[in-house]
N, C-alpha and C positions, 0 to 999 in steps of 0.2 A: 201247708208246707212251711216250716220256719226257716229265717232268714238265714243265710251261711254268716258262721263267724269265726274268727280266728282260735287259734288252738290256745291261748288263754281268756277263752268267753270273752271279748273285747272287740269294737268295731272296727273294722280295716282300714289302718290308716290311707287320708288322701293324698292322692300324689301333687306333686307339686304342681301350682299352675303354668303352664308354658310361657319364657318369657318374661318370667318375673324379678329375673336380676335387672334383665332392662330396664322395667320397671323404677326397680328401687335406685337404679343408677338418676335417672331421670330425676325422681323424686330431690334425690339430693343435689344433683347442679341445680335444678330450680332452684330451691332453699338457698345456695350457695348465693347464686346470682342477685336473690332478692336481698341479702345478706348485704350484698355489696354496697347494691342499691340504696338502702337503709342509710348503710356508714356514709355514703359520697353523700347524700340530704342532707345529714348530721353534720359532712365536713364543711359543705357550703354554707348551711347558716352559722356555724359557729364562725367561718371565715367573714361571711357578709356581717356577723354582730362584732366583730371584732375591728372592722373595719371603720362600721358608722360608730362605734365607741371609742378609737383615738379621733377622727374625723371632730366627735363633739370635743373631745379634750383639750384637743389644739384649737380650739374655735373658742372656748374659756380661757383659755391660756394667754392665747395671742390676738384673738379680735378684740374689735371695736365694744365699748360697752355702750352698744346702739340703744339698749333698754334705759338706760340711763339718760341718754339724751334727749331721748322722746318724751320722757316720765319728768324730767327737770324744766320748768316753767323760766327760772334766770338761773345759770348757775357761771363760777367761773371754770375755766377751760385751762386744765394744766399740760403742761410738756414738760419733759424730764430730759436735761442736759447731765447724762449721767456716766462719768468714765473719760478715759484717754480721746480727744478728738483724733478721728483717723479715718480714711476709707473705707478700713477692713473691719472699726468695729463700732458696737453699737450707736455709736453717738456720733456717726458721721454725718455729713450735712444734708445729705440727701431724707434720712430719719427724720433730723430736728425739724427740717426746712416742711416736710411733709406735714408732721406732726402739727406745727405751728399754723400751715395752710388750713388744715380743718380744722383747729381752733376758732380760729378767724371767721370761717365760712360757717359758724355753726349757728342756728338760728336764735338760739336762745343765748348764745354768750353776752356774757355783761362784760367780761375782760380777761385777759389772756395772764398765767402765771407761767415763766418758766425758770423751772426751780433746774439750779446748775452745782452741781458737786465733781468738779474735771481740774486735774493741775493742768491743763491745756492738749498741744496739740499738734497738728497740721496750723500755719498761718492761713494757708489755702482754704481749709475745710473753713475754717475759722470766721474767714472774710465773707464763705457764703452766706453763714447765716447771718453775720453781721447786716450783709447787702438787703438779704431778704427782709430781717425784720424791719430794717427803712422802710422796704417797698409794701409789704404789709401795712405799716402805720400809714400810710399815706394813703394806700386802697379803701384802709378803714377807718377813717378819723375819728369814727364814734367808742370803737372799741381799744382802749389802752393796755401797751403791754407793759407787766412788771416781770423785772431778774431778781429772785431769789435765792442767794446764795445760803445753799447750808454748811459742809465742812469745808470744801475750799474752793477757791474759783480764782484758777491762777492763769496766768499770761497766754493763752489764746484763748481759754476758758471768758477771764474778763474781754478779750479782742472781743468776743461775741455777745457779751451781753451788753456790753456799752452802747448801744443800740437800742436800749430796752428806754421806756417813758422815767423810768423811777428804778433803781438799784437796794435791794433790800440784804439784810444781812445780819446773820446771829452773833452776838456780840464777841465770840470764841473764833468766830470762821475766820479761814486763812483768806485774803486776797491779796492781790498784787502781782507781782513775778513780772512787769511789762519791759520783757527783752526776748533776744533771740539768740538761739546756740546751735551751735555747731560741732558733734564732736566723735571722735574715735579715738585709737592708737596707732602707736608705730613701733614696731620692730624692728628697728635698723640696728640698735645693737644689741640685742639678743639674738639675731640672724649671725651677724658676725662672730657671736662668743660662739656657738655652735657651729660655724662652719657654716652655713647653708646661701650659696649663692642665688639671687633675687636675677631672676631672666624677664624682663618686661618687653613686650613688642607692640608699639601702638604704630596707626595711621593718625596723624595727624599730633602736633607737640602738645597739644594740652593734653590727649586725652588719659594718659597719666595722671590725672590733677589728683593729688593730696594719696597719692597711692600710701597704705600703711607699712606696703613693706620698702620701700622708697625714703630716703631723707627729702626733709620738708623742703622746697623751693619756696625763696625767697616771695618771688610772683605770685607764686599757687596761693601762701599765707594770703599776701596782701588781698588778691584776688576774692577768695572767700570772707575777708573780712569787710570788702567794699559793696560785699551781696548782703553780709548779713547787716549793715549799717542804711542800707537801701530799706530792707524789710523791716525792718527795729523804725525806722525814720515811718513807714505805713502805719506800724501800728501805734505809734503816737498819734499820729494823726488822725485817727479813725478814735482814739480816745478822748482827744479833745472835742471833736466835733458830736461824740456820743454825750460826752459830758455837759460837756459848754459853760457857762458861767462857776456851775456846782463844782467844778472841779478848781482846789486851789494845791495849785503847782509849786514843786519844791526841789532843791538839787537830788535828791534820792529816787520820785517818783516814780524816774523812768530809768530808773539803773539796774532792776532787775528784782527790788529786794520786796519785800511783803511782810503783809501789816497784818492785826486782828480786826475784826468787823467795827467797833470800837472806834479804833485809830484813821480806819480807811473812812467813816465816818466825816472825822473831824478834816480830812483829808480831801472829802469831795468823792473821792472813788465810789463810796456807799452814801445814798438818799436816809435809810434811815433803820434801825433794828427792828427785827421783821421776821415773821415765818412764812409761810404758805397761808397758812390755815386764817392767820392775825389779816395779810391781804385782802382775802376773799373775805372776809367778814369786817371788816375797818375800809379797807380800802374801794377796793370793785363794789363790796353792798349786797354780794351773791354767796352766802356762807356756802351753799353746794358747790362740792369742786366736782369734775368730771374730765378725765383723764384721756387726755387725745394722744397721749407717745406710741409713737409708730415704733412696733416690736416685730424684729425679722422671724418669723418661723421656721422649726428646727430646718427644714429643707432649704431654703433660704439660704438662714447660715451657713450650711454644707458647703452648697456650690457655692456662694460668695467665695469660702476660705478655700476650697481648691482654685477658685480661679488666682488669688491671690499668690498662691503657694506657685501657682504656675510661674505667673505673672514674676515673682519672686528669684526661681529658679534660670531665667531663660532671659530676663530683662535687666537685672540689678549689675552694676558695678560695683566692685567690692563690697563693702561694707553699708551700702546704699547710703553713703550721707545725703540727708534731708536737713535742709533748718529745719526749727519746730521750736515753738513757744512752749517750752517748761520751765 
């Protein structure tokens, strides 16, 4: 008996299997899921590689160059006095003061260089580090520090390196500047040419002192000028006793004005024409320099400067006069 077949000679088609949309449904969320799965492994380790890949950045960037100190048998140990002395930026004293600590502390230093390019400052910030590199020299008696000035190293700039064993200096650089200032404006009569009436309300009769939109009191003047003649009288003194003998004093010195490396030379202010590099290899006897400046990282900086900005917005009197050696 031969097989039945359809009415075009041709085998009977099968019917579908029961349930096989399920099936292929199934099929495809699986695949879908595993899909996912795939991409989030892919999105973690590109996020994990990206992660220890700035992590090392900022670790070249900003750390310590520990291989260097390890690998250097005598070398000398620099810090960098670099920019505006201030709280808020690089060159403040907590930086130097740090920076100079591990200098000092380091086992193989032969001698400390800190190279100083700053028109000054904060007196304040200024005094710290002054204070500390004494207290350093005395910790360390073995280990000498030199100031090497390269473009300029002016009035709280020098307040802080006066302090140093030996003052160095490029025959071009700017030093000097040893005064103190104070200053803003006033609009008392541009308020009036425009009309606009000045409403001030304090507790207590100074705390107006030197308002800009205010005419000047006699008092207020005298007042700030008896603060800045106090502070200007510190940092003479802090310069003579940095200097000592080397320094040969003149009507001009301490009147604010400044000289080339050359001049301050002949002046006592500068020991002798000098680089970094001429130090460590003349002087210290350690041609390897190794590089101890304490560099805030981006994060760091961040909050620093909002705190600042804060600090700024909620704290300041007017125009926030500050003395400051420039």
């Amino acid at each position: 008996m031969s097989d039945a077949k359809s009415e075009t000679g041709s085998e009977p088609a099968k019917k579908p299997e029961e349930g096989w949309e399920r099936k292929v449904l199934e099929r495809v969320a699986l695949a879908a899921i595993e899909e996912q799965r795939r991409a989030r492994r892919w999105s973690i380790f590109f996020k994990l590689f990206f992660a220890v890949y700035l992590i090392v950045v900022l670790v070249l960037l900003y750390g310590e160059p520990r291989g260097a100190k390890s690998l250097a048998t005598r070398y000398t140990a620099l810090v960098e006095l670099e920019g505006t002395i201030a709280p808020d930026s690089p060159a403040n004293a907590d930086n130097v003061i740090s920076g100079l600590r591990a200098a000092f502390e380091g086992k193989n230093t032969a001698g400390v260089v800190l190279r100083a390019n700053s028109p000054g400052g904060s007196p304040v910030q200024a005094g710290y580090i002054y204070d500390e590199i004494l207290r350093l020299r005395e910790k360390h008696p073995k280990v000498p520090v030199y100031a090497v000035i390269t473009d300029v190293c002016a009035s709280g700039c020098y307040y802080a390196v006066a302090a140093a064993d030996k003052v160095y200096a490029d025959k071009a650089s700017i030093v000097g500047s040893i005064g103190v200032l104070m200053n803003g404006f006033g609009f008392v009569d541009g308020m009036k040419k425009l009309g606009i009436e000045r409403r001030l309300l304090t507790a207590g009769d100074n705390k107006g002192f030197l308002d800009p939109f205010s005419a000047m009191k006699p008092q207020d003047k005298a007042h700030a000028q008896k603060l800045l003649n106090r502070i200007h009288k510190q940092f003479i003194e802090r310069v003579r006793e940095g200097r000592g003998d080397a320094l040969k004093e003149n009507k001009d010195m301490f009147s604010g004005l400044f000289w080339t490396g050359e001049e301050a030379v002949e002046m006592g202010l500068v020991d002798e024409l000098g680089s970094a590099s001429y130090v460590a290899r003349e002087v210290v006897g350690a041609e390897e320099i190794v590089d101890f400046t304490q560099r805030e990282n981006v994060f760091d900086r961040f909050a620093k400067r909002l705190g600042t900005a804060m600090a700024e917005k909620f704290g300041t009197d007017y125009l926030g006069r500050t003395p400051v050696m420039k």
